[in-house]
DRENROVEX-664265 format. One record per residue: residue in three letters; x, y, z of N, C-alpha, C in turn. Coordinates in steps of 0.02 Angstrom, whole numbers, padded with zeros to 5 digits, always signed. Layout:
BEGIN
alaXYZXYZXYZ ...
% end
This chain:
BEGIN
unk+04882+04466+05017+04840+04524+05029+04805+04543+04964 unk+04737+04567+04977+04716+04582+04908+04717+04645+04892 unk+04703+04673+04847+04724+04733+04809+04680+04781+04819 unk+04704+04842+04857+04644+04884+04886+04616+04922+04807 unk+04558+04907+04790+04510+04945+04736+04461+04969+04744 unk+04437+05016+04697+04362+05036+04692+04324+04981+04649 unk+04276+04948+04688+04220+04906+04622+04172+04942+04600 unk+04137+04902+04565+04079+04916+04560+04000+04894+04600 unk+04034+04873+04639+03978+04836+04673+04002+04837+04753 unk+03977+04855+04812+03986+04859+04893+04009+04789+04887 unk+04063+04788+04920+04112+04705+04952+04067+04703+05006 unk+04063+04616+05008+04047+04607+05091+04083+04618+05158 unk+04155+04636+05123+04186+04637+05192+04244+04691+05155 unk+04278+04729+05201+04278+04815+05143+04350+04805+05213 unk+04383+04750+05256+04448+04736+05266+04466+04653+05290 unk+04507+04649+05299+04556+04586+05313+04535+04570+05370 unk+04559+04503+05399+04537+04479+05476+04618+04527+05506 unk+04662+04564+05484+04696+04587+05520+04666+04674+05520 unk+04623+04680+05488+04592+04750+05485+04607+04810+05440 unk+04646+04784+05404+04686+04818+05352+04630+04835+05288 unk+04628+04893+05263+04567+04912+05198+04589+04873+05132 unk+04530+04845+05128+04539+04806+05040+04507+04835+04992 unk+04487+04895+05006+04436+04925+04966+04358+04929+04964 unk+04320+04935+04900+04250+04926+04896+04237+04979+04860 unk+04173+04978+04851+04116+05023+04810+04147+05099+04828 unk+04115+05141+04789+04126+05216+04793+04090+05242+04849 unk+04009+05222+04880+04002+05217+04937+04033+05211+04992 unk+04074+05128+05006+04098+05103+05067+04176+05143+05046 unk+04206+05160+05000+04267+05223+05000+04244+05278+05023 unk+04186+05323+05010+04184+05370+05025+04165+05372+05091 unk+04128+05305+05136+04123+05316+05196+04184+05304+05238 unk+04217+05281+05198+04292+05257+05240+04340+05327+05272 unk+04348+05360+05177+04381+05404+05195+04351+05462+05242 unk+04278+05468+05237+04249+05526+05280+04240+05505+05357 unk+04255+05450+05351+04263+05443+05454+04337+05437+05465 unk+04371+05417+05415+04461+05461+05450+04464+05514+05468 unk+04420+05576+05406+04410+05634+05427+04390+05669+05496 unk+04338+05633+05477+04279+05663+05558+04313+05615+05616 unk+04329+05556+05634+04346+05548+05679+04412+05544+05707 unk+04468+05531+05659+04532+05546+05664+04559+05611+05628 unk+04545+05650+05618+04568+05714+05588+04610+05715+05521 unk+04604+05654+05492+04634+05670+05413+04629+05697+05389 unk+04683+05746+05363+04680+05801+05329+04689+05815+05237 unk+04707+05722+05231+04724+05744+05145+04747+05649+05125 unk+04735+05632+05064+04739+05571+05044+04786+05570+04986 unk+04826+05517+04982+04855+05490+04919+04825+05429+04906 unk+04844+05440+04830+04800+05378+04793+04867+05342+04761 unk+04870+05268+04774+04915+05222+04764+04877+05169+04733 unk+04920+05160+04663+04894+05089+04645+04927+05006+04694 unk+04870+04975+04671+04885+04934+04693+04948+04904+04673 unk+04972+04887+04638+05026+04873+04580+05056+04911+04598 unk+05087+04962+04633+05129+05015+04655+05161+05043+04601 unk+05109+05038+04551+05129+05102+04486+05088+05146+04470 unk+05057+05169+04439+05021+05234+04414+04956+05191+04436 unk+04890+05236+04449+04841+05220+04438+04818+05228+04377 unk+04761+05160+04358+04747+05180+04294+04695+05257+04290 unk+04686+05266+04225+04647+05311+04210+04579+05303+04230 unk+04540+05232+04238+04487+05215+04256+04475+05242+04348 unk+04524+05208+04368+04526+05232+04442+04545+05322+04464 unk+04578+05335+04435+04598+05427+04437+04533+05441+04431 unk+04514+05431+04380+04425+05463+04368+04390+05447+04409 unk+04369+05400+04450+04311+05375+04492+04334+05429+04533 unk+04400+05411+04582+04445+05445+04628+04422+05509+04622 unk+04434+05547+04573+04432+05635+04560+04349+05649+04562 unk+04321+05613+04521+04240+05638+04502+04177+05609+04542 unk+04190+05563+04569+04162+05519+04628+04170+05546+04695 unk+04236+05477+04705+04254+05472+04805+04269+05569+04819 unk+04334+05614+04784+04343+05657+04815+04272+05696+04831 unk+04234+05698+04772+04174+05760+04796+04139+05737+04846 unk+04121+05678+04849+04073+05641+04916+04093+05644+04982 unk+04177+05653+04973+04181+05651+05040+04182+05734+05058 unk+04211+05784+05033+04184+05825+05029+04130+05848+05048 unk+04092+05841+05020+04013+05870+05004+03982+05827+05093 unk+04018+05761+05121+04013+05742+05193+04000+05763+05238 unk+04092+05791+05234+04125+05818+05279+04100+05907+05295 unk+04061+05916+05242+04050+06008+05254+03967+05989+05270 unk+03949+05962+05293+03873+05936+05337+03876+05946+05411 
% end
């Protein structure tokens, strides 16, 4: 399985042939997480490294200053 991340660049394919999320751009994250929202009612996210240890500092930042406000700023549309 590959390692769900934020790139820098939109993946061509953003899950697995079993449908499972591999990640992608801050875009295809922020559209991910804002249709859990709107169409399944998610109410709140944890952020897990892939490596099932700390996220780095690179990813916390995108995560906090990026994906959270976008989806945000979405979801109140």
């Amino acid at each position: 399985m590959r390692a769900r991340r934020i790139t820098d660049r939109p993946l061509p394919a953003t899950r697995d042939r079993d449908g499972r999320w591999l990640g992608g751009s801050v875009a295809q994250w922020v559209e991910e997480l804002t249709g859990a929202v709107l169409e399944y009612g998610a109410s709140g996210f944890t952020l897990f490294a892939a490596d099932h240890g700390s996220p780095g500092s690179t990813t916390l930042s995108r995560w906090a200053q990026e994906i959270a406000p976008a989806v945000r700023e979405a979801i109140a549309k």
